[in-house]
NUBADO-296549 format. One record per residue (C-alpha): residue in one letter; residue number from 1; y, z, x. Coordinates in steps of 0.001 Angstrom, whole numbers, plus 500000, padded with zeros to 6 digits. Each point is the difference from the previous one (the first is absolute). Layout:
N
+-----+-----+--------+--------+--------+
: res :   n :      v :      w :      u :
+-----+-----+--------+--------+--------+
:   a : NUM :      Y :      Z :      X :
...
+-----+-----+--------+--------+--------+
***
This chain:
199
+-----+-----+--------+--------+--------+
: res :   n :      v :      w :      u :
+-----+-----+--------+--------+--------+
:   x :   1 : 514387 : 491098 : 492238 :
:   x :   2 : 497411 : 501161 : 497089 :
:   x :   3 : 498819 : 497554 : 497745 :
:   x :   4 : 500918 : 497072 : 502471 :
:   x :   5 : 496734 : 497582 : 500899 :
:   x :   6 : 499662 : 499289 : 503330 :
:   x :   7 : 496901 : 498990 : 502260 :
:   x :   8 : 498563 : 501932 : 502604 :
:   x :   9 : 497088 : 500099 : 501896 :
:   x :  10 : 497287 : 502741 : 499257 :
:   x :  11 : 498007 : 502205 : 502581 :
:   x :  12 : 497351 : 501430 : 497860 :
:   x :  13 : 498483 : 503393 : 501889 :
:   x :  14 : 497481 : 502774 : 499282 :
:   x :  15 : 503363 : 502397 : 499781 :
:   x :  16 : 503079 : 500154 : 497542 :
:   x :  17 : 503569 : 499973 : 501595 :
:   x :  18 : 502753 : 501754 : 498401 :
:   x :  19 : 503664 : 499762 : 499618 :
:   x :  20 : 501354 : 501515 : 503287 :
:   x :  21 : 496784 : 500519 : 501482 :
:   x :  22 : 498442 : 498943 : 503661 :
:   x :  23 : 497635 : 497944 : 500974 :
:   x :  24 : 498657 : 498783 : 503342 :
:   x :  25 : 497687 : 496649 : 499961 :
:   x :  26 : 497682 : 498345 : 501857 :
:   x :  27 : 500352 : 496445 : 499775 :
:   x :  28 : 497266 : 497473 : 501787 :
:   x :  29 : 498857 : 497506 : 497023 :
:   x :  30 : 502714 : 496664 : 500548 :
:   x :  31 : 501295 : 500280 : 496261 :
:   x :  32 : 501369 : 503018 : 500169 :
:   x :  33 : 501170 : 499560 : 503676 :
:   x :  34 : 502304 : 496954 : 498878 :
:   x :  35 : 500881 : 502378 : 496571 :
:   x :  36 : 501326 : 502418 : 503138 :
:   x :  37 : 501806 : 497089 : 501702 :
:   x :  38 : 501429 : 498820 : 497386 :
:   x :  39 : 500968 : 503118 : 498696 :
:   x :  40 : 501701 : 501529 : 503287 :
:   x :  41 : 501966 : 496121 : 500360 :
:   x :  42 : 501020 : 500457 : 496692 :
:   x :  43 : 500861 : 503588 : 500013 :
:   x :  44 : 498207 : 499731 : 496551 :
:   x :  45 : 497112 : 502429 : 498436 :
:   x :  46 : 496524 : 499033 : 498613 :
:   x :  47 : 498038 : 502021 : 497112 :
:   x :  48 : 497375 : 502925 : 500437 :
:   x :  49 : 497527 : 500178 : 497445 :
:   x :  50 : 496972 : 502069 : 499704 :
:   x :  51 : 496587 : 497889 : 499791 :
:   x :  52 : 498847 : 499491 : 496760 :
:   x :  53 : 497045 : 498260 : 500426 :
:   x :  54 : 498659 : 498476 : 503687 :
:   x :  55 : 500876 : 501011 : 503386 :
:   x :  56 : 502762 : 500225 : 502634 :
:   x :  57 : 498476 : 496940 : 502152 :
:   x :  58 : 498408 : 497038 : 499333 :
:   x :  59 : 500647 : 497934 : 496643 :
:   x :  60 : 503313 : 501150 : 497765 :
:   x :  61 : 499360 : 503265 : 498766 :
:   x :  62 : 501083 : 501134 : 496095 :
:   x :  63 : 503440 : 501914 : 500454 :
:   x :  64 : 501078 : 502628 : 497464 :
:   x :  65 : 502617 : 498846 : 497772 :
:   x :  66 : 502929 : 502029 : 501222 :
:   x :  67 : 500527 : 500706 : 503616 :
:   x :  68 : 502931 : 500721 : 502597 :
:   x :  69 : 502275 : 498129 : 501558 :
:   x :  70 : 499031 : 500319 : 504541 :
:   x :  71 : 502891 : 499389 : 502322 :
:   x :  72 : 499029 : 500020 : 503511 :
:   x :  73 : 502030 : 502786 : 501882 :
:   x :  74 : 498111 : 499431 : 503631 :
:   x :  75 : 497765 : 497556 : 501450 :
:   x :  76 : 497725 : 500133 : 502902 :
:   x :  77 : 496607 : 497980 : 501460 :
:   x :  78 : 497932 : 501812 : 501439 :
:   x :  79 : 497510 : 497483 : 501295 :
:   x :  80 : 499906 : 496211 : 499056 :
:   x :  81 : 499671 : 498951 : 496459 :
:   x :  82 : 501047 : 503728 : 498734 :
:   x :  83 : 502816 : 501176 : 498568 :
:   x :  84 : 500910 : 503389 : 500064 :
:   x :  85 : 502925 : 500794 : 496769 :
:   x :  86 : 501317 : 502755 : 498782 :
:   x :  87 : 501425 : 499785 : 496650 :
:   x :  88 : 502121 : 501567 : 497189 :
:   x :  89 : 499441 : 499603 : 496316 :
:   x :  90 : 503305 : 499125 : 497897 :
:   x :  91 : 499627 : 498997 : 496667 :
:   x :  92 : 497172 : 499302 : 497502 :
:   x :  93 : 498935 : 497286 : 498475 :
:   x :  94 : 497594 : 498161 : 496881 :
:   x :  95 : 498005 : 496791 : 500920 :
:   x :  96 : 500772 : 497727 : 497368 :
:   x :  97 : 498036 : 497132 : 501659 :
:   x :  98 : 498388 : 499146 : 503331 :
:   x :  99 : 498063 : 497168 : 501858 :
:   x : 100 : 498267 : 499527 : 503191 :
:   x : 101 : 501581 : 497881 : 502564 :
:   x : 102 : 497526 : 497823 : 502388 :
:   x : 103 : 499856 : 503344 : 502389 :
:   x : 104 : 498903 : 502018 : 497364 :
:   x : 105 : 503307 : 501991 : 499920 :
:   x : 106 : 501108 : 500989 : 496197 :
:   x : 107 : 503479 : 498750 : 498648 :
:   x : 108 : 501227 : 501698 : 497373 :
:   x : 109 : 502400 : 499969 : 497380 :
:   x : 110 : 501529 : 503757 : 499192 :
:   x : 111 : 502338 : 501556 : 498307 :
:   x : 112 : 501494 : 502919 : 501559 :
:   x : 113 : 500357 : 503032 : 498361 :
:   x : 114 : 501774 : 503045 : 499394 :
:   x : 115 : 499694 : 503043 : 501914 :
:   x : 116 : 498664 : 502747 : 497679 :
:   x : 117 : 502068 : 502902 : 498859 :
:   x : 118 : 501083 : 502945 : 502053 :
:   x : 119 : 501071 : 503230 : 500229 :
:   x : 120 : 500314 : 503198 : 501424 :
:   x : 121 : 496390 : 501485 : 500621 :
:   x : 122 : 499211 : 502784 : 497431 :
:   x : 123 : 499273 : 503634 : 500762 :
:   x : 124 : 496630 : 499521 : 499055 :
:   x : 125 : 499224 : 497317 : 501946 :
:   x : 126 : 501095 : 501830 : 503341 :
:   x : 127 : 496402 : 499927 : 500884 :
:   x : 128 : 499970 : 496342 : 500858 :
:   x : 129 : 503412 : 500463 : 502131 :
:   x : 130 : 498388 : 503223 : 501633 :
:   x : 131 : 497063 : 497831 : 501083 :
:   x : 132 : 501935 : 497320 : 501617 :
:   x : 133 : 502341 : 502203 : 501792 :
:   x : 134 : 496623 : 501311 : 501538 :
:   x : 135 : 499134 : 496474 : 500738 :
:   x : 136 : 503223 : 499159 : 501947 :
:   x : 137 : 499558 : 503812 : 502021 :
:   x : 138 : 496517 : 498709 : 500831 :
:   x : 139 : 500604 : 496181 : 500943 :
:   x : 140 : 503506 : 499945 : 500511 :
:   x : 141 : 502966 : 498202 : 498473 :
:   x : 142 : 498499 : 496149 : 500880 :
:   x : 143 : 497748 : 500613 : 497810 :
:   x : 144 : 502213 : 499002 : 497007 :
:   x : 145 : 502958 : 497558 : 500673 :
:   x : 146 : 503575 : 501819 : 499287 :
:   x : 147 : 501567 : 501215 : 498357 :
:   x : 148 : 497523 : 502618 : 498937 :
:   x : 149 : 500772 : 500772 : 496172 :
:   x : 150 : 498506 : 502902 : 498711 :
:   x : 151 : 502418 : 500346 : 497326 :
:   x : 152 : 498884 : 496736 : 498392 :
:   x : 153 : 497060 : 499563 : 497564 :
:   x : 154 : 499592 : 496766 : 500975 :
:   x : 155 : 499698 : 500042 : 503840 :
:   x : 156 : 498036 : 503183 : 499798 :
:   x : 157 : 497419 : 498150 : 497610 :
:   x : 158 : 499814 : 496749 : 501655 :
:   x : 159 : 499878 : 502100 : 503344 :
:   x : 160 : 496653 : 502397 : 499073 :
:   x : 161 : 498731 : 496831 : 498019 :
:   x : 162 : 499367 : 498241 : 503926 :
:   x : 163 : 498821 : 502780 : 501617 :
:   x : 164 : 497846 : 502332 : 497523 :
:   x : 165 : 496193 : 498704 : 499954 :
:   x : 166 : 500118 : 498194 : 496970 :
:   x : 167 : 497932 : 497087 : 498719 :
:   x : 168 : 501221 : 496861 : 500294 :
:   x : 169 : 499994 : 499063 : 496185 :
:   x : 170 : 502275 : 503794 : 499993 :
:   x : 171 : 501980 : 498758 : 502385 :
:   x : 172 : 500898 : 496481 : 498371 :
:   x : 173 : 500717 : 501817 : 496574 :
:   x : 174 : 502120 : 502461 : 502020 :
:   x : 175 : 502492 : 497250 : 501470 :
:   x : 176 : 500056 : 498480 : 496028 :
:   x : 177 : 501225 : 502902 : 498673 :
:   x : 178 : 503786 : 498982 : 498729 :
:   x : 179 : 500194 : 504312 : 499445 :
:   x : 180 : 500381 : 501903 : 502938 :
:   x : 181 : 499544 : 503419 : 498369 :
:   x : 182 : 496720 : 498317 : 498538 :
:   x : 183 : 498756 : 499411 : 503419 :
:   x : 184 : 500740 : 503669 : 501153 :
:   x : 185 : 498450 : 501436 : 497380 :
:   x : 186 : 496840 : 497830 : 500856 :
:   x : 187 : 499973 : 500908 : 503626 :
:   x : 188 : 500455 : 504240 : 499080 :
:   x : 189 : 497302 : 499181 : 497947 :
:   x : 190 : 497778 : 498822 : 502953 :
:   x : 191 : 501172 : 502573 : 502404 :
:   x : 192 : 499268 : 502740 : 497547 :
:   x : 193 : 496288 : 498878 : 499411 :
:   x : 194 : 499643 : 499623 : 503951 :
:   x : 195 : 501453 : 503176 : 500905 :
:   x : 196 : 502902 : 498864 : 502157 :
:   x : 197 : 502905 : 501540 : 498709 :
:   x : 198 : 501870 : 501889 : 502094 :
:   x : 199 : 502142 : 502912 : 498491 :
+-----+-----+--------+--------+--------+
***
């Protein structure tokens, strides 16, 4: 529920997950292995933020302040002491507060927020539907978990927002965005100065 505080663990990564989006992991380091555990006993999520500051091993890194909600959708070890996951954004998220726990893992305090407006996807931003259609033709339909909605603003947006080659600070202010008609307009403007348009 938005505006609720709850606590939840926090996987900082060099990547930024979005609402509906997929994401495999690679788990080895023992914080994040329990976080897994835990989280697949549980049947309960843990937070995805971009890195702010630091790095994805070694002492806690700085997470953004708003991140997705991870629930684990398949798990798998490959060898010993690795964890393969797969994993599905759901909702996002603010950090209101956070501490490191004696493994290093962050606990936070967040607030869970609204999903930002939708709406049917303009004429004028057919470019950015046009591009993921190609996408799917070229990958095929796992690329994207279904339903795929190319009618909405807001999956179409948080969709090219994962896969176009965007920086990472791009990237964070794209999944921030409470407008999704903002963010299209953003990413036409991108594929427009790169040339990858399709008509």
């Amino acid at each position: 529920m938005a505006d609720s505080i709850d606590e939840l663990p926090i996987f900082p990564l060099n990547t930024v997950l979005f609402p509906d989006g997929l994401l495999p992991l690679r788990v080895f380091e023992a914080r994040y292995m329990d976080m897994a555990r835990k989280a697949l006993k549980e049947g309960s999520g843990f937070g995805v933020c971009r890195i702010a500051a630091g790095s994805e091993v070694g002492a806690p890194a700085q997470p953004e302040s708003i991140g997705t909600i991870a629930t684990i959708t398949d798990c798998d070890m490959e060898q010993l002491g690795v964890l393969l996951l797969k994993t599905r954004g759901s909702e996002r998220f603010r950090i209101v507060s956070q501490q490191a726990n004696s493994q290093g893992l962050i606990i936070a305090r967040i607030q869970r927020l609204e999903a930002d407006s939708d709406a049917p996807v303009p004429e004028r931003y057919l470019p950015c539907v046009r591009i993921l259609q190609a996408i799917v033709t070229q990958q095929g339909e796992a690329v994207f978990h279904p339903p795929l909605a190319y009618d909405s603003a807001r999956w179409v947006g948080h969709r090219l927002s994962e896969i176009l080659p965007l920086p990472g600070k791009v990237k964070q202010h794209m999944l921030e965005l409470d407008d999704s008609l903002l963010r299209l307009q953003t990413l036409l403007d991108f594929l427009q100065q790169h040339g990858l348009t399709i008509r």
